[in-house]
VOBA-1610 file (N, C-alpha, C; in pm, whole numbers, padded with zeros to 5 digits, always signed):
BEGIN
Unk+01770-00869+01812Unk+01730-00789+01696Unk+01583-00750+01709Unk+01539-00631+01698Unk+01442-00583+01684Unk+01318-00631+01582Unk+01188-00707+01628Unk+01111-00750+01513Unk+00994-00678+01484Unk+00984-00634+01377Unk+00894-00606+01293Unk+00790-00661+01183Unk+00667-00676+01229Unk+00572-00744+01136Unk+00562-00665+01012Unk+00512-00692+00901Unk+00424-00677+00787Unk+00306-00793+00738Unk+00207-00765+00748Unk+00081-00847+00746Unk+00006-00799+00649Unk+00014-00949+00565Unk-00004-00905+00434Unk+00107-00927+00308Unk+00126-01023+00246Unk+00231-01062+00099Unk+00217-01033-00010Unk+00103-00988-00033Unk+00116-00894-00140Unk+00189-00808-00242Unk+00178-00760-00329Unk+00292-00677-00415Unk+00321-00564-00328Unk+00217-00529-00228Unk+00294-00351-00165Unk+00324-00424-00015Unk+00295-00521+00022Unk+00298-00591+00173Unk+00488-00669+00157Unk+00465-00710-00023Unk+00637-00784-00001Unk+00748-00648-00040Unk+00647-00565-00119Unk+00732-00424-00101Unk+00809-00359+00004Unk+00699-00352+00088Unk+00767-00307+00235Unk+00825-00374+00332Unk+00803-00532+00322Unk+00887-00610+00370Unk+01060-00625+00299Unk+01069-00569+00203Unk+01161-00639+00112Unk+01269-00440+00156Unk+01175-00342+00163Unk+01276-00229+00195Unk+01325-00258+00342Unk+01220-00261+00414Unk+01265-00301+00564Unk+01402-00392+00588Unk+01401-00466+00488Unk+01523-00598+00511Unk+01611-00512+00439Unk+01626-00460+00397Unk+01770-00401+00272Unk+01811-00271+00332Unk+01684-00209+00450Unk+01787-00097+00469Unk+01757-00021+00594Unk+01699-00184+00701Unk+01751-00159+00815Unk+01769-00285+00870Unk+01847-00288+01042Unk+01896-00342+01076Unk+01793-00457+01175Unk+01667-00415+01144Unk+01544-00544+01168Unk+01474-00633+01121Unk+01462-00756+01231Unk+01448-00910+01166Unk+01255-00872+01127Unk+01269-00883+00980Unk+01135-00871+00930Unk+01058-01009+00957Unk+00956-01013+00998Unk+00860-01095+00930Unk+00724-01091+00851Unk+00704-01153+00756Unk+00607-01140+00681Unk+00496-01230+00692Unk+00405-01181+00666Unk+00270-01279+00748Unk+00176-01261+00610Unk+00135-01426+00604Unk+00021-01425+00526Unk-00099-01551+00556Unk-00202-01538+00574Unk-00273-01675+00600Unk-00249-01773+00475Unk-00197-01756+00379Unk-00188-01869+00242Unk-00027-01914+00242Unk-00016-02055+00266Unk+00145-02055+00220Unk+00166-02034+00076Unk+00083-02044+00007Unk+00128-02032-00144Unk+00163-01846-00139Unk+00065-01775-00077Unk+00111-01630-00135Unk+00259-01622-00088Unk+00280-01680+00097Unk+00349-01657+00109Unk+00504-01721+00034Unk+00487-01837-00032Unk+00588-01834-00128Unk+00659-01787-00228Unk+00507-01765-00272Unk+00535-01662-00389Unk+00557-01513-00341Unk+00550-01463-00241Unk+00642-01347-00178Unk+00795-01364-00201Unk+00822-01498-00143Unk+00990-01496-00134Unk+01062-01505-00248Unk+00960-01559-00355Unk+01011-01582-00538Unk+01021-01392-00546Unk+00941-01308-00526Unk+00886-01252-00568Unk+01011-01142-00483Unk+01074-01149-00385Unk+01146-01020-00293Unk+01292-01111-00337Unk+01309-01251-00391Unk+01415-01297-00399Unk+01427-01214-00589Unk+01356-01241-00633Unk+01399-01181-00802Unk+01389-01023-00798Unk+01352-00967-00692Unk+01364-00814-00698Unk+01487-00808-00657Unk+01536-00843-00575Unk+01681-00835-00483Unk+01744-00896-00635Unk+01736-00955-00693Unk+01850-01035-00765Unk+01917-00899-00898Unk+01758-00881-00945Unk+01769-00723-01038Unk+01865-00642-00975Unk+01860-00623-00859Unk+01915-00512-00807Unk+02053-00521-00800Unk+02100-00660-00772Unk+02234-00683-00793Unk+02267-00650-00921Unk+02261-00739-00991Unk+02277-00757-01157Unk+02297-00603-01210Unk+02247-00521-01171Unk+02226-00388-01199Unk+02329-00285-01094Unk+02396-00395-01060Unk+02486-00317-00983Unk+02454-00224-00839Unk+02298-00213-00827Unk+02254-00145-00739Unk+02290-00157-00593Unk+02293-00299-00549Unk+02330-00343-00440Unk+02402-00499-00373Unk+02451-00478-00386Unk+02635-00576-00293Unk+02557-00666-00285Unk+02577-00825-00346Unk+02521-00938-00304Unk+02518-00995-00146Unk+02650-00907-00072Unk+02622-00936+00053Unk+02497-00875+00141Unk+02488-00785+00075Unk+02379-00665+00129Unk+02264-00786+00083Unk+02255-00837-00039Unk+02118-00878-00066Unk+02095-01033+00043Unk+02201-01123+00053Unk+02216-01216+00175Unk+02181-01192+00281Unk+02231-01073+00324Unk+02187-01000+00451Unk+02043-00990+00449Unk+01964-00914+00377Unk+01879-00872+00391Unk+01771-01017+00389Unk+01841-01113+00272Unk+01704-01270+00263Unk+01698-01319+00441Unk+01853-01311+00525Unk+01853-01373+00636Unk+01787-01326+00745Unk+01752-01147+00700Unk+01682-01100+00826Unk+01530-01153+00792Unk+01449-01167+00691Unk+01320-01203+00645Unk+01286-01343+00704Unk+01139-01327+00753Unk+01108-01463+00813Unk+00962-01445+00723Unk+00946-01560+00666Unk+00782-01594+00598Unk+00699-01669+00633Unk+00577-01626+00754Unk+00493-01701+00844Unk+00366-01714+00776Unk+00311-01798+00835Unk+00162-01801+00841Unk+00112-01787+00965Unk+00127-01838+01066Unk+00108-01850+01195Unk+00118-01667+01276Unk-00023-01645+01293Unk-00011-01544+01340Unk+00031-01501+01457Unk+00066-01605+01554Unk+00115-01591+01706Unk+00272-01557+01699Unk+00313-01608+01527Unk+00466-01577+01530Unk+00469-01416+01534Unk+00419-01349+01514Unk+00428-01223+01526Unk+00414-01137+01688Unk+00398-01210+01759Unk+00382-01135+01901Unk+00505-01076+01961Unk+00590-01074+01906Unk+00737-01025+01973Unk+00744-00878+01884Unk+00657-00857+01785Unk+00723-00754+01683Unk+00674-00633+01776Unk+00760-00503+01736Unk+00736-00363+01811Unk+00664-00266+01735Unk+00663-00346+01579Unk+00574-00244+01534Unk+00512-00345+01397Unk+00397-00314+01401Unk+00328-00404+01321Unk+00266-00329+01183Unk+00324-00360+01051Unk+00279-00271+00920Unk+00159-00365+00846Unk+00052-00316+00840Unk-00086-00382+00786Unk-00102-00349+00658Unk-00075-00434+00563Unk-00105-00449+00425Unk-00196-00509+00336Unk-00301-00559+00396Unk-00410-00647+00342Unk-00485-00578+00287Unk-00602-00667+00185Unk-00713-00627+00089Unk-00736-00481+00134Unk-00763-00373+00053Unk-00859-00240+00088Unk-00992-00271+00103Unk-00981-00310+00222Unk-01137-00343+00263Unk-01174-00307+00439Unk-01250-00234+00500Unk-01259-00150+00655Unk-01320-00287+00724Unk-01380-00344+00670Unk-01412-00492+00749Unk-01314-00565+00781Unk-01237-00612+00705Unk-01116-00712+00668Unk-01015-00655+00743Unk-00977-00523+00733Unk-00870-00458+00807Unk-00950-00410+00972Unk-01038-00446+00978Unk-01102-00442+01170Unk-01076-00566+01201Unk-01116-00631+01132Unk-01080-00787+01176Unk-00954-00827+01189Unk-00861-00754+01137Unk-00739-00786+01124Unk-00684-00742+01270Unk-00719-00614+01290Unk-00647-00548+01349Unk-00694-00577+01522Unk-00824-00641+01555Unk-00906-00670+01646Unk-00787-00793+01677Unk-00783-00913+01559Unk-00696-01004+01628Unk-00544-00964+01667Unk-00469-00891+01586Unk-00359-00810+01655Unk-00321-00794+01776Unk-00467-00671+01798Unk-00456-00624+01952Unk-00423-00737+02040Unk-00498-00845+01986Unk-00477-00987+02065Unk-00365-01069+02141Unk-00295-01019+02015Unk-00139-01091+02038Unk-00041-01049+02061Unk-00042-00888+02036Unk+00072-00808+02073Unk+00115-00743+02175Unk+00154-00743+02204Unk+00245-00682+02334Unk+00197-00554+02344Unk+00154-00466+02478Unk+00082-00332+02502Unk+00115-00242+02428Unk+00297-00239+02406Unk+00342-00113+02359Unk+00376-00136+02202Unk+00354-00243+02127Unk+00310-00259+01980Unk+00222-00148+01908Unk+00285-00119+01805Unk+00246+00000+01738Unk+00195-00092+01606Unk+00066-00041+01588Unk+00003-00048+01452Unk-00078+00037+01335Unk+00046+00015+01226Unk+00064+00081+01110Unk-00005+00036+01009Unk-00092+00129+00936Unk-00137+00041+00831Unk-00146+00204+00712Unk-00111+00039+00606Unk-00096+00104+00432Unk-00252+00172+00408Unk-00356+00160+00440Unk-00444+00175+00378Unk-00441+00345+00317Unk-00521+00316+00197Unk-00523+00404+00081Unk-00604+00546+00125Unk-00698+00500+00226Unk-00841+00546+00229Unk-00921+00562+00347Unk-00882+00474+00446Unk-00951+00416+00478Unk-00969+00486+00600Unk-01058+00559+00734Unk-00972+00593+00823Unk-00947+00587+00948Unk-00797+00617+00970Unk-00733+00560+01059Unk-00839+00523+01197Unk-00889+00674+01207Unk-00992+00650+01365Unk-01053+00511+01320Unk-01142+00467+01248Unk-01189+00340+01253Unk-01142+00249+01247Unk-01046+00191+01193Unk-00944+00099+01250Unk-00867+00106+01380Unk-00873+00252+01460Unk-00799+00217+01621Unk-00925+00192+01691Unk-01039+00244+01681Unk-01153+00150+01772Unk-01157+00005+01728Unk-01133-00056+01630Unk-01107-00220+01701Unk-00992-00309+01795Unk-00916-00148+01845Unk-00815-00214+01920Unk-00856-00152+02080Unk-00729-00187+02160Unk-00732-00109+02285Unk-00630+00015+02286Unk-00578+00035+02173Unk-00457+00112+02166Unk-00430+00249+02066Unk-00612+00282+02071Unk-00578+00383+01948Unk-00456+00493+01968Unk-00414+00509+02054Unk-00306+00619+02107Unk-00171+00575+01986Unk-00245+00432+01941Unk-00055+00347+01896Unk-00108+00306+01754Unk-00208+00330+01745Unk-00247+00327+01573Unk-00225+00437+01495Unk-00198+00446+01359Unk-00128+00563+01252Unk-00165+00473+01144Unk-00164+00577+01032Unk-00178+00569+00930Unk-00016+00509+00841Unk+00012+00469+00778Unk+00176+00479+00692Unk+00181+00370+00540Unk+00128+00510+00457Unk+00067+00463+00307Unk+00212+00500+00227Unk+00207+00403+00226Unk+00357+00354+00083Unk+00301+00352-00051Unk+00409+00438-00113Unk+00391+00432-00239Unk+00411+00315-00344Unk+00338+00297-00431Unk+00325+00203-00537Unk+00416+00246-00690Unk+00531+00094-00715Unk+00621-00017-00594Unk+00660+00083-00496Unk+00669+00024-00412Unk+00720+00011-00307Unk+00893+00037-00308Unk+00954-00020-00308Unk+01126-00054-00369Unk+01160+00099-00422Unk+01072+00186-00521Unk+01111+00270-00617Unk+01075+00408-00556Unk+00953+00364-00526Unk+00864+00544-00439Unk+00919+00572-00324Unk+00995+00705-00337Unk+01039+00775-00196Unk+00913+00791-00065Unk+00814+00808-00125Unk+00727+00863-00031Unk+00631+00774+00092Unk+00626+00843+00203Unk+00555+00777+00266Unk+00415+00887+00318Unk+00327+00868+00320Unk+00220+00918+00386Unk+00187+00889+00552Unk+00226+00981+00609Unk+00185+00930+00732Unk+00038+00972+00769Unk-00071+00923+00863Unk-00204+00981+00876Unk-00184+00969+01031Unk-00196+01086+01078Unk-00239+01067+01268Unk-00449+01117+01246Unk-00463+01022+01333Unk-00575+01052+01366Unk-00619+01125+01464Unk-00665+01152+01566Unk-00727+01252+01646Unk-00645+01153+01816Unk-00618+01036+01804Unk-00634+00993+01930Unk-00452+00921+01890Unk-00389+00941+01755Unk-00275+00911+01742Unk-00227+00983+01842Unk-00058+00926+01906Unk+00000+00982+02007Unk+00158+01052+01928Unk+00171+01190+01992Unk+00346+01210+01974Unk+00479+01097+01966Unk+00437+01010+02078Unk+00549+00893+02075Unk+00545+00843+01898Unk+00374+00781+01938Unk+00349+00645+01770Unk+00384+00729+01665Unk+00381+00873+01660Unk+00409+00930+01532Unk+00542+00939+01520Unk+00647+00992+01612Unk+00754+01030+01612Unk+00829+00862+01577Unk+00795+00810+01623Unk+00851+00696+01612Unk+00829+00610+01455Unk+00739+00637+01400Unk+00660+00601+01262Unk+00772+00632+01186Unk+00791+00787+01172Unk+00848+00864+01113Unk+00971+00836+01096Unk+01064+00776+01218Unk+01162+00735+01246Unk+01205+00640+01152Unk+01126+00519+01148Unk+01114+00403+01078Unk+01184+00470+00922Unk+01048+00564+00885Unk+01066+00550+00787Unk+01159+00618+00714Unk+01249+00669+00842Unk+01340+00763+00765Unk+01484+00636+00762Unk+01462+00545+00870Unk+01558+00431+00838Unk+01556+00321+00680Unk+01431+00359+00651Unk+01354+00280+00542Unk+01424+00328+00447Unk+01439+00492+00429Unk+01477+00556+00318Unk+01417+00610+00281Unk+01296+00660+00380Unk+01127+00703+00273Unk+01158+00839+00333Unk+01097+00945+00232Unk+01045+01093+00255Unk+00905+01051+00338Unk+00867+01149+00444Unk+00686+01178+00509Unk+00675+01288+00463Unk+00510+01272+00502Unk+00455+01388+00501Unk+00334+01349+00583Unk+00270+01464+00591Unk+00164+01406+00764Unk+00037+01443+00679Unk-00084+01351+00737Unk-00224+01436+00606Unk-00285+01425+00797Unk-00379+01517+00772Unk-00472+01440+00860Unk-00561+01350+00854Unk-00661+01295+00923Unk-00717+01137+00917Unk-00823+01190+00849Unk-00825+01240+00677Unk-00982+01244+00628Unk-00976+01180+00520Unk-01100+01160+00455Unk-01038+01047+00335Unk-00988+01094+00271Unk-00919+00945+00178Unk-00796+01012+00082Unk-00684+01052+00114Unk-00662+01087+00268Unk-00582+01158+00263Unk-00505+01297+00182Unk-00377+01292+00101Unk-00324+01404+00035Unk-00341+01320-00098Unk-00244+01227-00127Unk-00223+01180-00260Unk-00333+01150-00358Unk-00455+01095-00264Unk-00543+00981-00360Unk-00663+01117-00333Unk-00650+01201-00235Unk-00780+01275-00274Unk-00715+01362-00425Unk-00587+01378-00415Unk-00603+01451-00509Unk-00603+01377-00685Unk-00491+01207-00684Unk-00492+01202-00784Unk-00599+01110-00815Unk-00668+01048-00728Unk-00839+00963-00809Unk-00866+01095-00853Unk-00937+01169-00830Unk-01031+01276-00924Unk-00953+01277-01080Unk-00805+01273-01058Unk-00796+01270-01211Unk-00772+01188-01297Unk-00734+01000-01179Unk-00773+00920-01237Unk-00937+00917-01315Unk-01027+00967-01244Unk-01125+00891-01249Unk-01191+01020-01403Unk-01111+01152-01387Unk-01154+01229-01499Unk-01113+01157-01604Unk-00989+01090-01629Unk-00945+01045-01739Unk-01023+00946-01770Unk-01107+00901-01685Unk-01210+00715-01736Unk-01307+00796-01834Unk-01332+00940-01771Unk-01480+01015-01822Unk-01460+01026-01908Unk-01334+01068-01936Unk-01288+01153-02039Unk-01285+01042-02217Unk-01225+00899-02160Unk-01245+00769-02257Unk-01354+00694-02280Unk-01441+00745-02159Unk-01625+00685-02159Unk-01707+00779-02235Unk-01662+00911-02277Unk-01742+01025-02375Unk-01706+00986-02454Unk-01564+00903-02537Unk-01557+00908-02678Unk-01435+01021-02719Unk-01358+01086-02623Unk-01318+01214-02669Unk-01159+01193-02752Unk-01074+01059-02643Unk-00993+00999-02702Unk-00996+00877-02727Unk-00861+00782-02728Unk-00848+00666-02681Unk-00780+00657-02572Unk-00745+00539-02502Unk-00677+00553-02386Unk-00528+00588-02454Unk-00472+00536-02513Unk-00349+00544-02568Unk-00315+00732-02538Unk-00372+00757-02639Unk-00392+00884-02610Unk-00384+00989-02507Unk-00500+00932-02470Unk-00499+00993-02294Unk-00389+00993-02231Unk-00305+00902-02201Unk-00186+00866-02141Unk-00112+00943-02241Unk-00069+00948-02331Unk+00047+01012-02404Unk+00044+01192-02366Unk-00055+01226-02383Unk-00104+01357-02399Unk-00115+01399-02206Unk-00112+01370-02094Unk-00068+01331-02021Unk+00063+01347-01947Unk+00128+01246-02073Unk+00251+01198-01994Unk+00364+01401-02059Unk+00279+01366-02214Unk+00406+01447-02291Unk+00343+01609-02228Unk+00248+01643-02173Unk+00137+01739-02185Unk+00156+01791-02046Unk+00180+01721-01877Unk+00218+01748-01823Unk+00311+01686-01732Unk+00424+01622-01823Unk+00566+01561-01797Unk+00528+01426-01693Unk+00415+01377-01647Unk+00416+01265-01595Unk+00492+01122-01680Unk+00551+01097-01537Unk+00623+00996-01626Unk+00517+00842-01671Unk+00421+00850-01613Unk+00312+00731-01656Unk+00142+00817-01701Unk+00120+00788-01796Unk-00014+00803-01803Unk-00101+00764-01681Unk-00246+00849-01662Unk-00308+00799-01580Unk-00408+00708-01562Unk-00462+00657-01700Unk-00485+00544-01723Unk-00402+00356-01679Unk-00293+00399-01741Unk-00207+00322-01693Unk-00135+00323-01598Unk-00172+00419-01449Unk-00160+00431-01370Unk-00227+00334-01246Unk-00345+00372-01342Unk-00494+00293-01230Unk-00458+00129-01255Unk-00408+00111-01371Unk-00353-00053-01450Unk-00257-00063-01325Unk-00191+00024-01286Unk-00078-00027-01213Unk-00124-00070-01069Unk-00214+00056-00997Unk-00259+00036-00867Unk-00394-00049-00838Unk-00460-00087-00933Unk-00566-00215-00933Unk-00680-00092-00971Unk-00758-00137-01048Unk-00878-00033-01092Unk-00998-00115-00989Unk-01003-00236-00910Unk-01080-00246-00793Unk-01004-00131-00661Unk-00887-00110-00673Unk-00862-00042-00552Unk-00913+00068-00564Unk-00864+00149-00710Unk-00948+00287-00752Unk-01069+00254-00743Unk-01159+00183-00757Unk-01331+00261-00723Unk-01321+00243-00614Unk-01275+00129-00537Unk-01302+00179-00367Unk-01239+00282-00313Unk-01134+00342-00392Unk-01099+00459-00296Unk-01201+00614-00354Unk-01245+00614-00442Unk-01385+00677-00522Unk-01482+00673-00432Unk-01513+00535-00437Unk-01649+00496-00319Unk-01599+00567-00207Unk-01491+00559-00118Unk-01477+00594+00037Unk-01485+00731-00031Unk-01449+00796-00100Unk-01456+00985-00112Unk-01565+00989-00127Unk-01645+00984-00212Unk-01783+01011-00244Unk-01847+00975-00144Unk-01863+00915-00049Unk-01966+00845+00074Unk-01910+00947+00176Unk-01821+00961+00205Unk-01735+01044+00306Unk-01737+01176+00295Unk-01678+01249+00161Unk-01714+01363+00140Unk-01815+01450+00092Unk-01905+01351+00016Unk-02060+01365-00039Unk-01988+01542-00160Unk-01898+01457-00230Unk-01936+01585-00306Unk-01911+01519-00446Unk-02020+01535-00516Unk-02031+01503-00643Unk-01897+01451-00772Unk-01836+01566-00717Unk-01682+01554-00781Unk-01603+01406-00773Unk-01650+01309-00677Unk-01582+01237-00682Unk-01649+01055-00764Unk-01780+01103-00771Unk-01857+01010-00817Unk-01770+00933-00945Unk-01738+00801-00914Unk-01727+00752-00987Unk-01727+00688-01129Unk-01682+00679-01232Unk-01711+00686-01386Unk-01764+00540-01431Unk-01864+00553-01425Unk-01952+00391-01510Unk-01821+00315-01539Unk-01755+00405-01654Unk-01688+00306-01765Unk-01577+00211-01629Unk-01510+00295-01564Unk-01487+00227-01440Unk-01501+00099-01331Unk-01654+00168-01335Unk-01747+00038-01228Unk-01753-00111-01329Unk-01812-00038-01462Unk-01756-00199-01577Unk-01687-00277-01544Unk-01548-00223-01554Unk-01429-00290-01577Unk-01427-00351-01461Unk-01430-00318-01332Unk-01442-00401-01201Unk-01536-00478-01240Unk-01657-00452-01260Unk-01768-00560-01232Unk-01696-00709-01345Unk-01628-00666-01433Unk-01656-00751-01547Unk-01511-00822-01496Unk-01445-00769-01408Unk-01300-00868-01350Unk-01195-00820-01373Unk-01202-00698-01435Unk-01071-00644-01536Unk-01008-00542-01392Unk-00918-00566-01366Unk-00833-00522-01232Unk-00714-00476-01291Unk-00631-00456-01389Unk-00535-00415-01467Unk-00421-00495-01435Unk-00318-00456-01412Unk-00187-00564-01423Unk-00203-00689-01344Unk-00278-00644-01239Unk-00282-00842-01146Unk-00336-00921-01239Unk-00483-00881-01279Unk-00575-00981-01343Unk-00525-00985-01528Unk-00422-00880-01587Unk-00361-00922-01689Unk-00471-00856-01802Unk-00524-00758-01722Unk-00653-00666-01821Unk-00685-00588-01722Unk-00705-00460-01786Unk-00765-00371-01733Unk-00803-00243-01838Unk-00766-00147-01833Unk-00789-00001-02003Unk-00690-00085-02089Unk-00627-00197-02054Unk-00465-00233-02121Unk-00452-00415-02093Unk-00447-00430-02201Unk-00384-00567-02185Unk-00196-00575-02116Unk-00217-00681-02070Unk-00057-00732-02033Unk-00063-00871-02057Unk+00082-00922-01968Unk+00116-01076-02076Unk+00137-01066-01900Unk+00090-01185-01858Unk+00103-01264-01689Unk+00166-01371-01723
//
């Protein structure tokens, strides 16, 4: 059986581990340096799978199938057999060089490495390897389980094979692509931070409330989530760093970040993880 890493347990790292197992025919493994995250991954891809039954969505054998192809490591050497490696860790260009530096380490020449990042880009993450020809971009939508879409990013030194083959994946996955090139932001986040980050401006002038904002929004131009409670969903630390990488990168004013914003990070408020953010939740 064909193995495939995901590195990284996380909510979008057990996301894409958890489609990989349900709807193709490769032995996943999931990698995290913490056994606790990684436990709480398997609580966490075992009660998503369970919904899905219950809901009729999918054949309890299908969901058996899919727990038996999943392996939950810590040990990063267990990953040296995989053919293609999906990088899901912190949004951070340090953390993900380091990551990807030890990779190169362990994997086999013709190992392909994929990573979620939001922002971040690709060219600088394939200079910490020997293999930029086999590095790509492949940004999953948030959940994971629900969003058709995949973002693919080739960079300048990505190859026809690593892309064609990316693509492949993800059409076994079940995911729609689309190709951006390697600048920040890519397609999605250059376009929807600016209007995340208009809507912070827009609640830092006084003009609404958030409630508001989101309704007017949702009913105003048929989004099915406000964009306030959008940023609640995707971490309002991930939104200013993907702010920060536009504004540093593209140097154009437009993307400067909204105080009321930088607050809420500084002060801990991360939205649904940390159980606060424009919005309370119940953790």
């Amino acid at each position: 059986m064909v193995q495939v890493a995901v590195v990284g347990s996380g909510q979008m790292g057990s996301g894409i581990a958890q489609v990989l197992a349900t709807n193709t025919d490769k032995e996943v493994f999931l990698y995290d340096i913490s056994a606790a995250a990684v436990s709480q991954a398997r609580d966490s891809i075992t009660a998503s799978l369970r919904k899905l039954t219950d809901k009729g969505k999918l054949p309890k054998e299908r969901v058996d199938r899919a727990m038996g192809q999943l392996q939950f490591v810590t040990d990063l050497p267990a990953l040296q057999r995989s053919v293609f490696f999906i990088e899901a860790i912190v949004e951070n260009a340090a953390a993900k060089t380091e990551l990807f530096q030890e990779l190169d380490r362990i994997a086999e020449p013709q190992a392909i490495f994929a990573s979620n990042t939001s922002s971040i880009p690709i060219s600088t993450l394939a200079k910490a390897t020997k293999r930029p020809e086999k590095v790509i971009g492949m940004h999953f939508m948030n959940p994971v389980p629900l969003m058709s879409l995949v973002e693919v990013i080739r960079s300048p030194q990505t190859s026809d094979d690593t892309y064609n083959t990316t693509c492949t994946l993800a059409k076994e996955m079940g995911k729609e692509t689309v190709c951006s090139k390697d600048v920040a932001g890519f397609i999605v986040n250059r376009i929807l931070m600016p209007m995340i980050n208009e809507a912070f401006f827009v609640l830092h002038d006084g003009i609404a409330t958030a409630a508001d904002i989101d309704q007017a929004m949702k009913l105003g131009t048929n989004q099915p989530m406000g964009p306030l409670a959008l940023a609640d969903l995707v971490g309002l630390d991930t939104c200013l760093f993907i702010l920060e990488v536009l504004y540093r990168d593209l140097k154009d004013p437009k993307f400067r970040p909204c105080p009321l914003l930088q607050q809420l990070v500084n002060d801990g408020f991360y939205g649904r993880k940390s159980g606060r953010g424009v919005f309370h939740y119940e953790r």
